[in-house]
N, C-alpha and C positions, 0 to 999 in steps of 0.2 A: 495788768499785763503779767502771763504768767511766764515770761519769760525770763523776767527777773528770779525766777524762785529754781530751786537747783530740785525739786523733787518731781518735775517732771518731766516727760520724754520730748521736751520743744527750748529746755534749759540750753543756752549759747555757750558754750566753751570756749569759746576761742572770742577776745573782746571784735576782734574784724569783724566777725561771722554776725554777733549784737548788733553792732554798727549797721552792718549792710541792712540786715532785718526791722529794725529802730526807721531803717530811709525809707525801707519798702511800704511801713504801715503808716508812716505819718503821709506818703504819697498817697494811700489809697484812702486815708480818712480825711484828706482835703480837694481832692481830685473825683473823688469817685464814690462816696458816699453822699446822701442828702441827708441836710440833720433837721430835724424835726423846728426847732427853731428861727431857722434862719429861710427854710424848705428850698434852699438851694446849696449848692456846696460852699463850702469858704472859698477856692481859689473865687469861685463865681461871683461871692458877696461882694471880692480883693478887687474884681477887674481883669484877674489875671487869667481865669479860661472863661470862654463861650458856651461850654455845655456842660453836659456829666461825662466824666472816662465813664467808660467802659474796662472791666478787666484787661480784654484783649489790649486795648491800646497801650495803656501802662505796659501790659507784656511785651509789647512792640517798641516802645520806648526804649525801655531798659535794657533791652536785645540791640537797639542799633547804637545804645552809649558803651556798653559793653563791646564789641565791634570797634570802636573810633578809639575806646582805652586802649585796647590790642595794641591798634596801629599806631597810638602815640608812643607805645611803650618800645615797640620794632624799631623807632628811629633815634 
């Protein structure tokens, strides 16, 4: 993970920004990649999804959590 390393241009500055990015990939490497191993995803191995994400969907995901944080944060 080169994001640990401060010498290059994907280096997190700011520990939230880590974070965020740290949730974004552990989603897409259990949701949305197949691993060689298992030739299904983990959540699939887990029980826990039906298929493979798709990029899109994740992106869709996190656009309508993102959206519902807003709103909890308005009231």
């Amino acid at each position: 993970m080169r994001r640990f390393t401060r010498l290059t241009n994907a280096f997190s500055k700011k520990v939230e920004n880590h974070e965020h990015m740290l949730a974004i990939y552990f989603l897409y490497y259990n949701f949305c990649r197949i691993h060689q191993t298992l030739r299904v995803t983990p959540a699939m191995e887990a029980g826990i999804s039906n298929h493979v994400w798709t990029i899109e969907e994740m992106v869709k995901m996190l656009e309508r959590r993102s959206i519902l944080d807003g709103l909890r944060q308005a009231f």
